[in-house]
C-alpha positions as CSV (number, residue, x, y, z in Angstrom):
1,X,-34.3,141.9,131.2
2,X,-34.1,141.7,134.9
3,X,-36.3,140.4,137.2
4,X,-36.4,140.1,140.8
5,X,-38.4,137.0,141.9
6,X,-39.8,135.9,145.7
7,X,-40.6,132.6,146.3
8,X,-37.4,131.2,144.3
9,X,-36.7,128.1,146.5
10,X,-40.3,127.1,146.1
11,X,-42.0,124.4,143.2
12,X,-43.3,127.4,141.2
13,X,-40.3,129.8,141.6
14,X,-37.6,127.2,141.4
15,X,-39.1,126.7,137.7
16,X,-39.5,130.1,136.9
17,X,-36.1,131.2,137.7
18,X,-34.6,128.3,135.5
19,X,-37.2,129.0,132.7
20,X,-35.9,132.9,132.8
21,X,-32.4,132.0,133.3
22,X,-32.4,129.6,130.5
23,X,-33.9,132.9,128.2
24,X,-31.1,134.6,129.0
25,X,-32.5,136.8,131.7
26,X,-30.7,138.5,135.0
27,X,-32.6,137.4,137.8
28,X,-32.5,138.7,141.6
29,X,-34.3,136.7,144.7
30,X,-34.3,137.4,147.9
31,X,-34.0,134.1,150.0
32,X,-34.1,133.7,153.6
33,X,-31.1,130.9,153.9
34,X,-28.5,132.1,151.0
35,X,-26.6,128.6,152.3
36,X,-29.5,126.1,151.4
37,X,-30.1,127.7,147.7
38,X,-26.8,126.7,146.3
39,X,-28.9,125.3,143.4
40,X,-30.6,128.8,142.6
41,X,-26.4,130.0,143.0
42,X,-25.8,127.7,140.0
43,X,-28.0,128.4,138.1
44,X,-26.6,132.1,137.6
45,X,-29.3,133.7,140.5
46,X,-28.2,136.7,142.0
47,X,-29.7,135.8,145.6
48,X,-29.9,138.2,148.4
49,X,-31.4,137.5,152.6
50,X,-34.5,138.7,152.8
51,X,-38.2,137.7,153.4
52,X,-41.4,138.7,151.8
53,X,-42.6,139.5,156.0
54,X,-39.6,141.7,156.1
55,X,-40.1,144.9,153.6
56,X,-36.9,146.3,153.8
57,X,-34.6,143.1,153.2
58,X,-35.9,143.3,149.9
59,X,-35.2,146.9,148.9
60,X,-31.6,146.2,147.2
61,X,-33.0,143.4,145.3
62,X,-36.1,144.8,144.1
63,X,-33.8,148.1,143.3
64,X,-33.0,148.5,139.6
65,X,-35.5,145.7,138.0
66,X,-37.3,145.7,135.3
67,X,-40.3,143.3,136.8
68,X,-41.3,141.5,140.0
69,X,-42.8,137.7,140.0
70,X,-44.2,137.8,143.7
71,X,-44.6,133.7,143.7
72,X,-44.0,133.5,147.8
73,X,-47.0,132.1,149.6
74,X,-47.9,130.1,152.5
75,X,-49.7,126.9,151.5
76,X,-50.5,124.3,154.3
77,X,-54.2,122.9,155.3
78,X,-55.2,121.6,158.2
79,X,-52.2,122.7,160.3
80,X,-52.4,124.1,164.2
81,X,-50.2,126.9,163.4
82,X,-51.9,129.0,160.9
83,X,-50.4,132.3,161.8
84,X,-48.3,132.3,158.4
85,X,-51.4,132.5,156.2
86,X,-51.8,136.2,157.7
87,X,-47.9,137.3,157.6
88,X,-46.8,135.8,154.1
89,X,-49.6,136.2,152.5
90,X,-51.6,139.0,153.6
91,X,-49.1,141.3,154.8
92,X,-46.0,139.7,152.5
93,X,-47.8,140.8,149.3
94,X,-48.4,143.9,150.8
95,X,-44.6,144.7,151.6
96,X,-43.9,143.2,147.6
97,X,-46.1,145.4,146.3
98,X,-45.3,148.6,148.2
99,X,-41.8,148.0,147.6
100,X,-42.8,147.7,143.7
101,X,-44.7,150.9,143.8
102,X,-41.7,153.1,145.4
103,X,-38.8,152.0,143.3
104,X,-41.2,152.6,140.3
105,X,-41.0,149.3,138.9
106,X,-42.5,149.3,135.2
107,X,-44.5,146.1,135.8
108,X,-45.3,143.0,138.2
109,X,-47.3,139.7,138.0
110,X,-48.8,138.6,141.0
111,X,-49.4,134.3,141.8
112,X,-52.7,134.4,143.1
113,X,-55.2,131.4,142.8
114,X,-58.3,129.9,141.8
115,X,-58.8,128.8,145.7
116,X,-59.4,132.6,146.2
117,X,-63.1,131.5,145.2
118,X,-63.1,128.7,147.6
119,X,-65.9,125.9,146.8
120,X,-67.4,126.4,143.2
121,X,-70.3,124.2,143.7
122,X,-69.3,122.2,140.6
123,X,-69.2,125.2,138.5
124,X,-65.9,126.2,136.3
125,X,-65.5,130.0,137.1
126,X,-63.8,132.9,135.0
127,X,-62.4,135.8,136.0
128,X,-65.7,137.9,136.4
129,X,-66.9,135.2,139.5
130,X,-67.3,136.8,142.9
131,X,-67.0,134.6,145.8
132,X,-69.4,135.9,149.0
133,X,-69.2,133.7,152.2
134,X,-66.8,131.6,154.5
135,X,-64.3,130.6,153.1
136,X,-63.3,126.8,153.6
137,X,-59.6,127.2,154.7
138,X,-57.2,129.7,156.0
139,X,-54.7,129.1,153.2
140,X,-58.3,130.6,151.1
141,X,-59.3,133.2,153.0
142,X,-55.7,134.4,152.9
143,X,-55.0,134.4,149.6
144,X,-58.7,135.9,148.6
145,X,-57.4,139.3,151.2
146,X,-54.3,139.1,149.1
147,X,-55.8,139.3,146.0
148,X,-58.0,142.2,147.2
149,X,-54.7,144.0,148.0
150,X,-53.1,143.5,144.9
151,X,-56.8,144.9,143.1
152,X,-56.7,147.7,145.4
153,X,-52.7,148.7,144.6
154,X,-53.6,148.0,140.8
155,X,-56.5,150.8,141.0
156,X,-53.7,152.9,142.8
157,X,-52.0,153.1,139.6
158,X,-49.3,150.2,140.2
159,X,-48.2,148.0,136.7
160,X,-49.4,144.9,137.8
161,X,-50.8,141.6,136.4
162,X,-52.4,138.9,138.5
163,X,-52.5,135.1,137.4
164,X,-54.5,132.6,139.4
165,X,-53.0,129.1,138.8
166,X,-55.3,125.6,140.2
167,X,-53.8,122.4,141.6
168,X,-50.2,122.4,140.1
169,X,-48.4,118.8,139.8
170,X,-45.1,117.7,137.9
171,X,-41.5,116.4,139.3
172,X,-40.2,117.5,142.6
173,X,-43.6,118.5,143.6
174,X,-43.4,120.1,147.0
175,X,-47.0,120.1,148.3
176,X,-49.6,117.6,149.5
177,X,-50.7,116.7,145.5
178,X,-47.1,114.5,145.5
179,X,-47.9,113.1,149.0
180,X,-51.1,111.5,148.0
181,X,-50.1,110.3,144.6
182,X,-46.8,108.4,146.8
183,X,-49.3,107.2,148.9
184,X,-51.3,106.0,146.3
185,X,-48.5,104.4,144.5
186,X,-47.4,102.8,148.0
187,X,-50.6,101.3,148.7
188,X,-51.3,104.2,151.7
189,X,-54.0,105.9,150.4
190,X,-57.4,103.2,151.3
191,X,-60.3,106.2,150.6
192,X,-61.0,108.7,148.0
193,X,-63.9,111.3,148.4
194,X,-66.3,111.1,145.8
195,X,-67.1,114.7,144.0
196,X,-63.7,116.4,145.4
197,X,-62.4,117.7,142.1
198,X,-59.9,120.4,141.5
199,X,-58.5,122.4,137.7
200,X,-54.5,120.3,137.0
201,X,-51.8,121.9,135.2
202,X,-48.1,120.9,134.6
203,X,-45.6,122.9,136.4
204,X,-44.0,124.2,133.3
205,X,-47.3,124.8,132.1
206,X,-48.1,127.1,134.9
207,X,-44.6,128.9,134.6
208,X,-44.8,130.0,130.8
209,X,-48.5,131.2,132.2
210,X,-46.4,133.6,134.5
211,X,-43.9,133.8,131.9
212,X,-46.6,135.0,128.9
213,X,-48.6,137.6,131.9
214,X,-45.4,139.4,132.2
215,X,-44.5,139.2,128.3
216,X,-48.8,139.8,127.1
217,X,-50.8,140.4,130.3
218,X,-53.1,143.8,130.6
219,X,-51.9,145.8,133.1
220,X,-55.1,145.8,136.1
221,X,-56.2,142.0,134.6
222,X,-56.4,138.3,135.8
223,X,-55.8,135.4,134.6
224,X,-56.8,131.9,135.6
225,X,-53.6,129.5,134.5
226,X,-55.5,126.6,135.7
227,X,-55.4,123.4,133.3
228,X,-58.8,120.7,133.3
229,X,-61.3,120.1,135.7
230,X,-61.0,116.6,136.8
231,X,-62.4,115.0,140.0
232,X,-59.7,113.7,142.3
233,X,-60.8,110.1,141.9
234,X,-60.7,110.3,138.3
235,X,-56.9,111.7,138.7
236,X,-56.3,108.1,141.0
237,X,-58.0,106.1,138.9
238,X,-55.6,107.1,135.9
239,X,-52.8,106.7,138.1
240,X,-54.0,103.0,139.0
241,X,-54.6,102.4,135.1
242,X,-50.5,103.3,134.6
243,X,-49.3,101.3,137.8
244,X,-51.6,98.6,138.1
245,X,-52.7,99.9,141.5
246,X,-56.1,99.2,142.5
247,X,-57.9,101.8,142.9
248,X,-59.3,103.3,146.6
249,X,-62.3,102.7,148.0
250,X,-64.4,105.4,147.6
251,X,-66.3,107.7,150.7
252,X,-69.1,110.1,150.0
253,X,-68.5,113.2,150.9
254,X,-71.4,113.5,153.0
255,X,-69.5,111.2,155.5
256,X,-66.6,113.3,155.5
257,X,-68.2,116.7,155.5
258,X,-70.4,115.2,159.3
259,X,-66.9,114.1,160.1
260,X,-65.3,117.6,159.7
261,X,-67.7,118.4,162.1
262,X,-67.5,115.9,164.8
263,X,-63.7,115.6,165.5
264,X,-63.4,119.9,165.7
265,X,-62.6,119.4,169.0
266,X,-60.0,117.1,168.6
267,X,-58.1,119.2,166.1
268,X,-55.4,119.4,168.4
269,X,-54.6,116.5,168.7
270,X,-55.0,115.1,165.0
271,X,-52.6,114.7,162.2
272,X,-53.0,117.3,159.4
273,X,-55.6,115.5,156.9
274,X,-57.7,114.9,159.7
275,X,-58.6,117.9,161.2
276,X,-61.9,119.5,160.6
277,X,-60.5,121.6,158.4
278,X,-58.5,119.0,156.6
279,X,-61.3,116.9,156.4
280,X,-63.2,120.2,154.7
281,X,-61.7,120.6,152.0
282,X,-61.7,117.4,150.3
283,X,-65.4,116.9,151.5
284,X,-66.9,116.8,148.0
285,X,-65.4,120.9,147.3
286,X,-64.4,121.8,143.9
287,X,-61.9,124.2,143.1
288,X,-62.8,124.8,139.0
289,X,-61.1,127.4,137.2
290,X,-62.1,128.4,133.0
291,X,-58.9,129.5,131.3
292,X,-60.4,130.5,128.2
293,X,-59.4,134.4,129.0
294,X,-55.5,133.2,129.4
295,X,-56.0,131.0,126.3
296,X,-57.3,134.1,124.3
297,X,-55.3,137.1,125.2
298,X,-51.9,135.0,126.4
299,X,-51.7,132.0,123.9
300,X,-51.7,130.0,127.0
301,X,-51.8,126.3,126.2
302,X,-51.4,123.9,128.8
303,X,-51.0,120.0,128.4
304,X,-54.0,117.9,128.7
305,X,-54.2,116.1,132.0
306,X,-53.9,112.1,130.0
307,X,-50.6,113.7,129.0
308,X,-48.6,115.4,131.9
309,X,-50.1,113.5,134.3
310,X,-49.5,110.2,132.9
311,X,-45.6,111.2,132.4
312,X,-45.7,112.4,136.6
313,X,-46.9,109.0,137.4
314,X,-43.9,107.4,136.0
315,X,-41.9,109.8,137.1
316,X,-42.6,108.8,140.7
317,X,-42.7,105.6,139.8
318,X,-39.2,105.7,138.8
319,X,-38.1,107.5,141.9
320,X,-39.9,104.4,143.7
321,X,-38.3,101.9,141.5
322,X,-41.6,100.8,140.1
């Protein structure tokens, strides 16, 4: 098969175009620096210039395929400049899937994500939960219009599948979930919120979810490709149990949800994790995801938490020289 993929040079893309390579598959992606995705090059990726904002710099490598993974997204919390949410994510998945619909592309699977229903209250939520309200981050409300878009293209007639993955972990981690389990390791990370709990699945876990919605998905469905619900300081507290690092000290999320609110006016001037919306959304949220429907209808099977993450611990560890 051939598929054109966006988002290649990311965590989730990288893996996926190695895991379709590796089956033997063509694979297109449009990349906006061919000269710093030399690895994608030898890996047997046709890549191409082009950006998800830009419609038409996709058009040749969209052209021809027999699927699209749209992976691309904009992923940052707490950060002053917050104008990418709305152009890669919003109007990015709208250029994808336009382009998908006028070449008459005979299927697509979309990476949405669980966050789309912002704070669950504790609850683990299937694909029938609606989420009505504010949402807590930008990075969420973005990705909930962008999942509407893709809904509203699917009951246009478009062949597409949407999968909605949790907190994703494994080696070469590129987001803030690697950051705090360094900082951890390091000795940097003094507090945990207490409550704060997210839905964790392996990398490759979360790519053969992608790989089995193209292969088994319902055209018009979603699928939550989340792994376990586990609280955040459960998650540290195995990683001190395999390092022999104490464990943080840990804050109630009261005290961090009054402090989202006191420093707003200082967001300016704060580092990332501290702003009020930083602060918000590890203020005793949970982002909880059931997977049964994936389980059921995709074979999806992903590792238990006391085995991947125990192996990404010594990973980093390793990198550390631990």
């Amino acid at each position: 098969m051939k598929y054109f993929v966006t988002g290649a040079t990311g965590f989730v893309g990288g893996v996926l175009v190695k895991k379709l390579r590796e089956a033997g598959h063509e694979v297109h992606a449009s990349v906006r620096d061919v000269n710093k995705a030399e690895n994608l090059k030898g890996l047997g990726v046709k890549l191409f210039k082009g950006d998800v904002t830009d419609k038409e710099s996709m058009r040749e490598a969209m052209t021809g395929v027999d699927g699209v993974y749209h992976v691309a997204g904009w992923y940052k919390v707490g950060v002053k400049d917050k104008t990418p949410g709305e152009k890669v994510n919003v109007q990015g998945t709208r250029n994808v899937l336009e382009l998908m619909q006028e070449l008459k592309i005979p299927k697509g699977v979309y990476t949405s994500t669980v966050a789309v229903n912002s704070d669950t209250k504790g609850k683990i939520v299937d694909e029938n939960y609606r989420f009505t309200g504010k949402h807590i981050s930008e990075y969420d409300r973005t990705k909930a219009a962008a999942h509407e878009i893709a809904n509203e293209f699917i009951a246009n007639g478009l062949p597409l599948v949407i999968v909605q993955p949790g907190i994703i972990y494994g080696p070469d981690d590129t987001s803030s979930v690697r950051e705090g389990l360094i900082d951890f390791l390091k000795g940097n990370l003094p507090i945990a919120p207490s409550q704060t709990g997210y839905s964790w699945a392996h990398i490759d876990d979360v790519v053969e979810g992608h790989i089995l919605a193209m292969e088994k998905g319902k055209i018009g469905e979603s699928y939550i490709i989340c792994g376990e619900a586990y609280k955040f300081l459960d998650i540290i507290k195995l990683a001190g149990q395999i390092s022999g690092k104490p464990a943080p000290m840990i804050v109630s999320y009261k005290i961090l949800k009054i402090m989202s609110i006191l420093v707003t006016p200082f967001d300016a001037f704060l580092p990332d994790s501290y702003t009020s919306e930083g602060l918000r959304v590890v203020a005793g949220i949970t982002y909880y995801g059931d997977n049964s429907k994936a389980k059921r209808e995709l074979g999806y099977n992903p590792r238990p938490v006391s085995e991947g993450w125990v192996e990404t611990v010594k990973h980093e560890m390793k990198l550390l020289g631990m």
